[in-house]
N, C-alpha and C positions, 0 to 999 in steps of 0.2 A: 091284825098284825101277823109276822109269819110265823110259822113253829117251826123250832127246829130240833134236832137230836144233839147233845153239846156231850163230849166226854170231858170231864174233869179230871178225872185223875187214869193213869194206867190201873189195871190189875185186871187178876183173874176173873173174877168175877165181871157182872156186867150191870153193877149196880151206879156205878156210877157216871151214868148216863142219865141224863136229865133232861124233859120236852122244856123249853123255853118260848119264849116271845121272844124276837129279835126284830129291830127297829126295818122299817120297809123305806126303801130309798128309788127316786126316777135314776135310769140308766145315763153314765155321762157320753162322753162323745168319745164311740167305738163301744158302745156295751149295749147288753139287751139284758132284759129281765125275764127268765120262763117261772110258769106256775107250773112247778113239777108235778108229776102223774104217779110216779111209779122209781122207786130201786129197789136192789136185791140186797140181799147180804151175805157178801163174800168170805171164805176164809181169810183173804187179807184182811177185812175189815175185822174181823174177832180178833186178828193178828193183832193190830194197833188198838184194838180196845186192850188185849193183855199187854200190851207194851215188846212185845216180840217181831215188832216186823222192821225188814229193812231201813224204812224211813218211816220217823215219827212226826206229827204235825207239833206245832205248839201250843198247848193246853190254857185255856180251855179249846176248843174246835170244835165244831161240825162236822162229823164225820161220811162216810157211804162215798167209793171210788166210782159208782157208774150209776145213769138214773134217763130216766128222760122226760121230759116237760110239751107244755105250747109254747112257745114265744109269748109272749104277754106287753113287751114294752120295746119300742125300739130306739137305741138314741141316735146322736147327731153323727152324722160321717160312717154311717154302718149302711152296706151294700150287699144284693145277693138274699138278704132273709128278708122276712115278712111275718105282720102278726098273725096269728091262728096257726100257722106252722107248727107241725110236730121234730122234736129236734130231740139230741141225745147233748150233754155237756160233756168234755173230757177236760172233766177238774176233778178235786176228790170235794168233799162239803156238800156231797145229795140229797142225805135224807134231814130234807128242809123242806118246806111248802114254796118256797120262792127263791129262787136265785139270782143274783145280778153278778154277770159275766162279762168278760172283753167277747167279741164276735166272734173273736180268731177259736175260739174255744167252744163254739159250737157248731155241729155238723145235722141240719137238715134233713129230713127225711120222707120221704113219702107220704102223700095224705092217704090216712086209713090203715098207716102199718098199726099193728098189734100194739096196745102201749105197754101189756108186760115184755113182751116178747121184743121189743124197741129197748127196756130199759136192761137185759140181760146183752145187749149188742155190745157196747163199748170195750169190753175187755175179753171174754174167753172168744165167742167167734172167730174177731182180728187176732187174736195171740194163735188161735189153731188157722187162718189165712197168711198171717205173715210166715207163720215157720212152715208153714207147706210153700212157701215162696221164696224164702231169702236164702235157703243154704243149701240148696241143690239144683239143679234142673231137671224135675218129673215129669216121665214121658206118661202119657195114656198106658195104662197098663202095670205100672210099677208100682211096685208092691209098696207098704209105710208100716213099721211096726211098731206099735206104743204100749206103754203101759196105762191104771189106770182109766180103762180107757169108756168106763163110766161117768165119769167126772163130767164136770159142761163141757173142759178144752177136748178131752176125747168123743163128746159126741157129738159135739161139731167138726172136730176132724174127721168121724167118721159119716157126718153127711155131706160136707164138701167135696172129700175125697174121691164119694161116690160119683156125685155129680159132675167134678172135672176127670171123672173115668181112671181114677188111680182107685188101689184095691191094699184093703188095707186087714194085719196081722192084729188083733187085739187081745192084752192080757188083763184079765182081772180074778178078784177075788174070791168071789159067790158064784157058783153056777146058776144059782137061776137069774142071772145077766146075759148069759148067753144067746137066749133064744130072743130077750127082749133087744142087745145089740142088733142081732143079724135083722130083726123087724126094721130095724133103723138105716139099714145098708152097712152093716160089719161085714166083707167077706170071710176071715175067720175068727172067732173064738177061743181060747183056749185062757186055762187055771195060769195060775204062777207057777205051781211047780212042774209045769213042761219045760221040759230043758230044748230051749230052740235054738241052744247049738248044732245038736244034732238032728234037731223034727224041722228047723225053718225050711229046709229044701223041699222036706216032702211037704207040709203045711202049706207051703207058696207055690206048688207044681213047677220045682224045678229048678226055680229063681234063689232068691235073698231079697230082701226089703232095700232099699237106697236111702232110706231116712229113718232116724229111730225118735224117738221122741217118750220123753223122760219125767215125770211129777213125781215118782216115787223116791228115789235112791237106792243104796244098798246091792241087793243081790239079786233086786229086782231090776236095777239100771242093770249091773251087767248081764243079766240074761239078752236084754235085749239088743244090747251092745256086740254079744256073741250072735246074732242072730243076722246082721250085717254084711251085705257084700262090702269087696275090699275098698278103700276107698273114701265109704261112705260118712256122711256126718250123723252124730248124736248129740241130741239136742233136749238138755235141760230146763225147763224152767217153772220145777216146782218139787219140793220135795216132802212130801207125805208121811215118806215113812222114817223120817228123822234121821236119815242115814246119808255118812259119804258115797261117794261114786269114789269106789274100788278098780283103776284102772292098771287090768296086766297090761307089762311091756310088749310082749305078743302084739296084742291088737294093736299097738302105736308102729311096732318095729312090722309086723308080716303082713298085717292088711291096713294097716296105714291109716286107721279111723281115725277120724277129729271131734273132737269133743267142742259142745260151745254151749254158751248160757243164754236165755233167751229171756228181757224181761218188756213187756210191752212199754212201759215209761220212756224206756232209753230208747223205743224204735220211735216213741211220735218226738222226742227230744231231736233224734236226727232227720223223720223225715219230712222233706216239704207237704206247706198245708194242701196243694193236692196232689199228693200220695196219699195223703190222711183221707181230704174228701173222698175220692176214688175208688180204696179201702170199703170205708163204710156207707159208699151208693152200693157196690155190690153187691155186700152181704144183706145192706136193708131188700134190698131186690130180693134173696134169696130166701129172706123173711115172708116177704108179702106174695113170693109164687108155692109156699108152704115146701121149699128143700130144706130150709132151716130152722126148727123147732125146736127149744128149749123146753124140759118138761116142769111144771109149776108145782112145786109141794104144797105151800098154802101161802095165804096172802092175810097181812095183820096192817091193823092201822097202824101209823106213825105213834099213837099213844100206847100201845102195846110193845114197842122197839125189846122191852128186856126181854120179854117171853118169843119176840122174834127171833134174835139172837140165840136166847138157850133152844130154841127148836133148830135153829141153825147147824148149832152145834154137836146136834145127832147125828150117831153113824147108820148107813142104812137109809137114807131117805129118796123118795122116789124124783126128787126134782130140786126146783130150787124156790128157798123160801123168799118173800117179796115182801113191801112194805108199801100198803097206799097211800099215797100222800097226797090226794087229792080227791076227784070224782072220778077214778077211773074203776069203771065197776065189772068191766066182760075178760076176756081172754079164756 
């Protein structure tokens, strides 16, 4: 039977999470079954284990927002997949041995992509592709400033960016990130306390960034908010350091900045299923030519989930933690 990770109740703690048995059922007409491989565990996900995030599922549940599997079962009136296929689910309910899905909620992927490296795809990749897409039009050459910019969404942004020839400002907190950013394709570097009101021109040779992009809050939003040509948007969609975005009149009234929130849910809510597909051939493409790598902290079995999580929950770690939920043994 399948195993699954079920949270019972909210709280801090992550004790109350329990591996179960849950009954195994054939796919009806429009569904597929995958035997998942592999997910990660997100700060969302600890999110809704403490009961703190946006939206909560209803209890008990199966938790984990992104993961990826084979296909394993195909039912009736389902077109386009096939068994043995490697595929990604965009449901939440991952860290399970098996899933049964509507089709519309799975996207396909490459035989031979990476399957840790597959199950980190659904969320931070697309959330750092869509906002380099949706709220500006970046020439070759234009500069992108972020914060955070350790985190998975800034190190995918800063290999994408590289890759479609935009060049990019990064602020974070530890100096010895520096050097391991710019390995990665960072053009710049720099601590938080550079004030890039006044250094962005020289730091960007000349320019201003066209795009800001936001996980922290506070006084770290606006630094990089000031770092902005006139014009341009800033774009939230996470915030780290517990804090509002403090916005002067200035930048609404003299250089005209737009503020905007970015949450991946509401972009597949609006966009058609291929924008979605499209989306995620790209980036698996960008996976499987080694532009986009995701760096792996350690990997625990599904039966290990609490010590998962609490290792999750560390600051300081060099990548991201995973959960095997299957035979997936390399990456």
């Amino acid at each position: 039977m399948p195993l699954a990770c079920r949270l019972l109740e909210f709280g801090a703690s992550p004790a109350a999470l329990e591996i179960q048995e849950l009954p195994s059922s054939p796919p009806g007409s429009g569904e597929v079954v995958l035997r998942m491989l592999a997910a990660p565990v997100n700060p969302a996900d600890i999110n809704v284990i403490e009961g703190t995030y946006g939206e909560l599922p209803v209890l008990p549940a199966t938790i984990g927002n992104e993961g990826c599997g084979i296909i394993s079962q195909i039912g009736p009136n389902v077109k386009g997949l096939e068994v043995g296929a490697p595929a990604i689910v965009l449901r939440s309910g991952t860290w399970t041995t098996e899933m049964r899905v509507s089709a519309s909620e799975v996207v396909p992927l490459p035989l031979g992509i990476d399957p840790w490296q597959a199950a980190m795809l659904p969320v931070n990749p697309a959330t750092a592709w869509r906002m380099l897409h949706d709220f500006t039009d970046l020439q070759c050459g234009d500069w992108i400033v972020q914060n955070a910019a350790n985190s998975a969404v800034g190190r995918a942004v800063i290999q994408l960016a590289h890759a479609l020839g935009l060049r990019t400002l990064n602020v974070v907190r530890r100096p010895e990130l520096i050097d391991e950013l710019r390995g990665i394709g960072a053009d710049i570097v720099v601590l938080e306390d550079v004030d890039l009101r006044s250094e962005a021109v020289r730091l960007c040779g000349g320019s201003r960034p066209r795009l800001a992009l936001n996980a922290v809050g506070g006084s770290s939003a606006l630094n990089i908010a000031n770092a902005l040509d006139t014009g341009s948007p800033h774009v939230t969609y996470g915030a780290m350091g517990r804090q509002p975005l403090k916005i002067p009149n200035g930048l609404l009234i003299f250089k005209n900045i737009s503020f905007h929130g970015f949450w991946l849910r509401r972009w597949r809510e609006a966009a058609s299923l291929q924008e979605i597909h499209d989306t995620y051939l790209v980036l698996s493409e960008f996976i499987v030519s080694g532009v986009l790598k995701t760096p792996v902290h350690r990997v625990f079995p599904l039966t290990q989930v609490v010590e998962a999580v609490n290792e999750a929950s560390l600051a300081g770690r060099s990548g991201k933690v995973l959960l095997d939920l299957g035979d997936c043994k390399t990456h």
